[in-house]
Each structure stands twice: as structure tokens, then as C-alpha cells.
C-alpha positions in Angstrom: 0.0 0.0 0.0 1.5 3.4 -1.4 0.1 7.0 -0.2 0.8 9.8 -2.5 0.5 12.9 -0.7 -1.2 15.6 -3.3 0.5 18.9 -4.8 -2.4 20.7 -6.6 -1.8 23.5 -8.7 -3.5 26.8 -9.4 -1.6 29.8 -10.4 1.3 28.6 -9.3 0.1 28.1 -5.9 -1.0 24.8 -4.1 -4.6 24.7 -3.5 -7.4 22.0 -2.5 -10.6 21.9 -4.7 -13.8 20.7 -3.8 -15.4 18.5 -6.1 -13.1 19.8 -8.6 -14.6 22.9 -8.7 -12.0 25.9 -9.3 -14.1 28.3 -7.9 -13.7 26.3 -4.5 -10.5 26.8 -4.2 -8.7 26.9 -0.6 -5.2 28.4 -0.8 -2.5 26.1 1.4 0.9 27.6 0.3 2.3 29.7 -2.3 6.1 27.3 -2.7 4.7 24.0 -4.0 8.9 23.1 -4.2 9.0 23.5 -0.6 6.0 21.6 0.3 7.0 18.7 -1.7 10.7 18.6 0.0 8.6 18.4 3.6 6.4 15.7 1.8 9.6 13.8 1.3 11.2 14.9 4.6 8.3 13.3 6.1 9.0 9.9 4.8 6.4 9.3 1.5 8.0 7.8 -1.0 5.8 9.2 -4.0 4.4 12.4 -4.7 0.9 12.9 -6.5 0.7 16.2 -8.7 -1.9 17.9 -10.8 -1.9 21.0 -12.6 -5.7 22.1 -12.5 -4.9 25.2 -14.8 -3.4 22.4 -17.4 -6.6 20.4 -17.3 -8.8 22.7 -18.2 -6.3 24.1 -20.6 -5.4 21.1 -22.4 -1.4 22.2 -22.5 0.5 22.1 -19.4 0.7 25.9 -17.5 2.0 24.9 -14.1 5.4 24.2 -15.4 7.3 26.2 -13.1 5.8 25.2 -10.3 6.3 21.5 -11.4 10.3 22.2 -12.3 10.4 23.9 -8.4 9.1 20.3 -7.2 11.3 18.1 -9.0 14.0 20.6 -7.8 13.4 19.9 -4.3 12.0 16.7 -3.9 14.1 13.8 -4.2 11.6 11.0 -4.2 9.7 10.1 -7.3 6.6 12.1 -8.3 4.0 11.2 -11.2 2.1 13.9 -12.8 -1.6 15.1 -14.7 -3.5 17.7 -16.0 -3.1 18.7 -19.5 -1.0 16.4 -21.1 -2.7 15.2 -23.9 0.2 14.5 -26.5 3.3 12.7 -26.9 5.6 15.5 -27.2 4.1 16.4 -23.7 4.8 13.2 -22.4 8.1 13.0 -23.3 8.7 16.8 -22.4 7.6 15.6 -18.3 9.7 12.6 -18.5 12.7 14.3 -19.6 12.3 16.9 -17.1 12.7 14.3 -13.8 8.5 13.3 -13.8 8.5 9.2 -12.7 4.8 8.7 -14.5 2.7 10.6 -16.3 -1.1 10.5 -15.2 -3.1 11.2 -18.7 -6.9 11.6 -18.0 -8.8 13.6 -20.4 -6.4 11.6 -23.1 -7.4 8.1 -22.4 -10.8 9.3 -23.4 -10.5 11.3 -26.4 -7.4 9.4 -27.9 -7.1 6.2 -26.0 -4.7 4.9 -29.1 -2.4 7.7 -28.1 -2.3 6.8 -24.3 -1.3 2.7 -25.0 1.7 4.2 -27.6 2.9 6.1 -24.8 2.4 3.2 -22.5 4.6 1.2 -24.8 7.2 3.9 -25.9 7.6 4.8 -21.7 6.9 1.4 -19.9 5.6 1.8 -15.9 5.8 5.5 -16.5 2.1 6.0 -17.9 -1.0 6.2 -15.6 -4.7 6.6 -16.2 -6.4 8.7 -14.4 -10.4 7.7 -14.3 -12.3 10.5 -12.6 -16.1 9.3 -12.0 -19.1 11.3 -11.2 -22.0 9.3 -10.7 -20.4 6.0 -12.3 -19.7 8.3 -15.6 -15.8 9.2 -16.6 -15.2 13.0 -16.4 -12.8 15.3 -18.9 -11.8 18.4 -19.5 -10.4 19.1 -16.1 -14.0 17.6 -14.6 -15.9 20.1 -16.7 -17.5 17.4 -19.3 -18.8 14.1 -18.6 -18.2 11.7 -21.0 -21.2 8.6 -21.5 -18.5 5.7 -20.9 -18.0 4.1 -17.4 -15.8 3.5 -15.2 -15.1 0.1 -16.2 -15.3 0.1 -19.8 -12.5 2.9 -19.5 -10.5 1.1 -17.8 -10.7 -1.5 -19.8 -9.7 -0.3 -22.4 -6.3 -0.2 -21.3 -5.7 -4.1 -20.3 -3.4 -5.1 -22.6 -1.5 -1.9 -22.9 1.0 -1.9 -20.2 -0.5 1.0 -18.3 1.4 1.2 -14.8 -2.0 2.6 -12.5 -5.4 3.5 -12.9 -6.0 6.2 -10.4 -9.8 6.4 -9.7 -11.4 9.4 -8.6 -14.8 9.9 -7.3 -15.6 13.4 -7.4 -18.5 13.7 -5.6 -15.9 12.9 -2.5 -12.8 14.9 -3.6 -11.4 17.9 -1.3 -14.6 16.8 1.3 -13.3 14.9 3.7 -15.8 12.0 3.2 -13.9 8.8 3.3 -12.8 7.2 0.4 -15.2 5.2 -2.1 -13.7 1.5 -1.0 -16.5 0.0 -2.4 -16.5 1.1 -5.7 -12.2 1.0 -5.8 -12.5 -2.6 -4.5 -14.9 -3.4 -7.6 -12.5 -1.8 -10.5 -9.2 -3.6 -8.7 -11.0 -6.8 -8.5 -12.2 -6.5 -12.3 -9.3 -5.1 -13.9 -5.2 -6.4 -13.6 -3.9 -2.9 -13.6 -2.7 -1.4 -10.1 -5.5 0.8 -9.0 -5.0 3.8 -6.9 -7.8 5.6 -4.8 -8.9 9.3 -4.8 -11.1 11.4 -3.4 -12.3 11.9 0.0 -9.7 10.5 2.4 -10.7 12.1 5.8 -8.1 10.3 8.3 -6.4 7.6 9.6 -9.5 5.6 9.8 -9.4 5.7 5.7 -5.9 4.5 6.1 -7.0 1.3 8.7 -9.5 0.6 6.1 -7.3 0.1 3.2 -5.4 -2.2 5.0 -8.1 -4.6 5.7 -7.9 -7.9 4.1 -10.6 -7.1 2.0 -9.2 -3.7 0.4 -6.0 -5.7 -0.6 -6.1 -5.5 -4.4 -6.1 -1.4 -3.7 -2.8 -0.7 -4.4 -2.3 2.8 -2.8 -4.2 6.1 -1.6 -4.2 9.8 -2.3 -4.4 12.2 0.5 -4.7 15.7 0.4 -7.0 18.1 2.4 -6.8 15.4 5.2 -2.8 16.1 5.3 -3.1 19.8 5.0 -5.7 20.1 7.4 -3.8 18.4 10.0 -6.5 15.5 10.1 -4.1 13.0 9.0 -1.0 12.5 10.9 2.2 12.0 7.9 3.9 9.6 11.1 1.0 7.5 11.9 -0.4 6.8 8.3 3.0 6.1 6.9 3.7 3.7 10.3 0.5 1.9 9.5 1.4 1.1 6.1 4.7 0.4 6.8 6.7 3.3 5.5 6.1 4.3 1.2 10.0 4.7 0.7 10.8 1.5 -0.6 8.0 1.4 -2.6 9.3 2.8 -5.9 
């Protein structure tokens, strides 16, 4: 079990949405490179980034921000929101990125997201961002008539390293994870899935450790970290530490 502490970006500053709503936008620090090196001092061994701006862009506008992170971070860190092409792919990779989340992509172009899966094995990720069992784009703004499973689907065969799954109806609220609904996609699908959305505290964390929850193969936590509802020291004890698992 891996958790990746979240980086969001808006205007170069790290914020917490709710629901993915940029107009509910709650400001926690304006040096996303420092808060990445305390993620990392703390002991995680990944970090989870997202430009918002990009996704809702389409191109990548957080790039500063993101160069300040790989600066001062020295664990791995995957990244999302707007890349949407191979050049921007590769342009992430070469640039110190670990894994490339592409959302919005694996939609619109899914023949795109398994070349880069194959060009860049265990460095692609699809993100699947759900409201109401239906995938999400355009930086949540659209959503799309395919489900959750027939997205993920999709991408069996093609080498994809993660599916992070998203339920946005729980994202930035503090609700507790959807377990049930991350259990279902792990259990249907052979790629790695990774939770989102809604992890409230270290009662999330118990859960995903129970028997049950084992095909979950990590957690993302924000608000819960930044709020101070989720002790860094006890979650990463309970799993058993994230810095080996690269």
C-alpha cells in the first residue's frame, strides 16, 4: 500500500478543490517546491501532482511550479492535467517526472495513451475520474457517456502502470474514500488501482489495509494532510513506511 500525498496547482500556488470545482479553491501555500521537500522529509516515498490550470487548458501551465518540485524533492513524483500528447509526455519525463497520469487523453485518444504506454513502460498512468459512475474530462468540466469500467478497460493489454480512480463527488470533502467502488475496479481489472477522493483520516488508512481492500494498491491524500487531520507519522507507520515502494 503506497500513499501519495497531493501537490495541486492553481496559479502557481498549491490549492485543495472541492469537487473539482476551481471556484472552490482553498489556498495552502504559495512554494509548492517547498511543500513537496517536507512531503519527502516526512518519509512518503511518491508524490501525486496535478496541474488544474493544465486540465482545463489542455497544455501544461504549471510548469514552473512543477520544475520547483522536481527541484526539491528527491523521491519520485507522477504527474496530470493537461497532457494530452506525446511530445508532452516526453517533455515531463525528460524533465525528472516518474509517471505521467493522462486523463482527459485516455478518453478522447485512447490509441495515443497505450503508444505512450509502450514507448515509456511503468511511467504511464490513467487517471479515471467518475461522477456518478460516468468518466469526467476536460479538467471535470465534461462528462463523457462511458463508465468506469469500460475505461478502464480499455487499457488491459496496454502496459498502463496505474489507474488512479477518482470519485468526485468525494474529492477535497473529507468523506472517506469510495472503498467499495475502488475494491470493484481492482477486482475486475489487472492494472494497479490507486484511490482518490475523500480521504478524511487515519480511519481511511485502517481501512485500506483490511484484508478485504487488498487489491487497492495505494491512496491519495490531500486536504486530510493539509488540514492536520491525517498524521504524515502515523499513516506512513500503519502502512509500513512508502519509501521502498518505488
Amino acid at each position: 500500500m503506497i500513499l501519495y500525498p497531493a501537490i495541486d496547482l492553481k496559479g502557481g500556488a498549491v490549492v485543495r478543490l472541492k469537487e473539482g470545482d476551481m471556484d472552490r479553491a482553498t489556498v495552502y501555500g504559495d512554494d509548492p517546491g517547498a511543500q513537496a521537500r517536507a512531503f519527502a522529509e516526512a518519509g512518503f516515498g511518491w508524490i501525486h501532482v496535478v496541474d488544474l490550470d493544465g486540465a482545463f487548458a489542455g497544455a501544461s501551465v504549471n510548469a514552473e511550479a512543477v520544475d520547483a518540485i522536481l527541484d526539491q524533492a528527491d523521491v519520485p513524483v507522477q504527474l496530470g492535467g493537461g497532457i494530452r500528447d506525446m511530445a508532452g509526455v516526453e517533455s515531463w519525463l525528460g524533465r525528472g517526472v516518474s509517471r505521467v497520469i493522462l486523463g482527459t487523453a485516455a478518453v478522447r485518444d485512447p490509441d495515443f495513451v497505450r503508444a505512450a504506454a509502450r514507448a515509456h513502460p511503468g511511467q504511464v498512468a490513467v487517471g479515471v475520474d467518475a461522477r456518478g459512475g460516468r468518466v469526467a474530462v476536460e479538467g471535470w468540466a465534461e462528462v463523457s457517456d462511458m463508465t468506469v469500467l469500460d475505461l478502464s478497460r480499455r487499457f488491459e493489454d496496454a502496459g498502463v502502470a496505474a489507474i488512479i480512480y477518482t470519485d468526485i463527488a468525494r474529492d477535497g470533502l473529507l468523506k472517506g474514500l469510495n472503498l467499495e467502488s475502488t475494491r470493484e475496479l481492482a477486482e475486475a481489472v489487472s492494472i494497479p488501482v490507486i484511490a482518490s477522493g475523500g480521504l478524511a483520516d487515519i480511519g481511511d488508512v485502517r481501512r485500506l489495509l483490511e484484508p478485504e481492500n487488498a487489491s487497492i494498491a495505494g491512496a491519495i491524500t490531500g486536504r486530510a494532510l493539509y488540514d492536520g487531520r491525517l498524521d504524515a507519522k502515523e499513516a506512513l507507520a500503519l502502512v509500513g513506511g512508502s519509501r521502498s515502494a518505488r
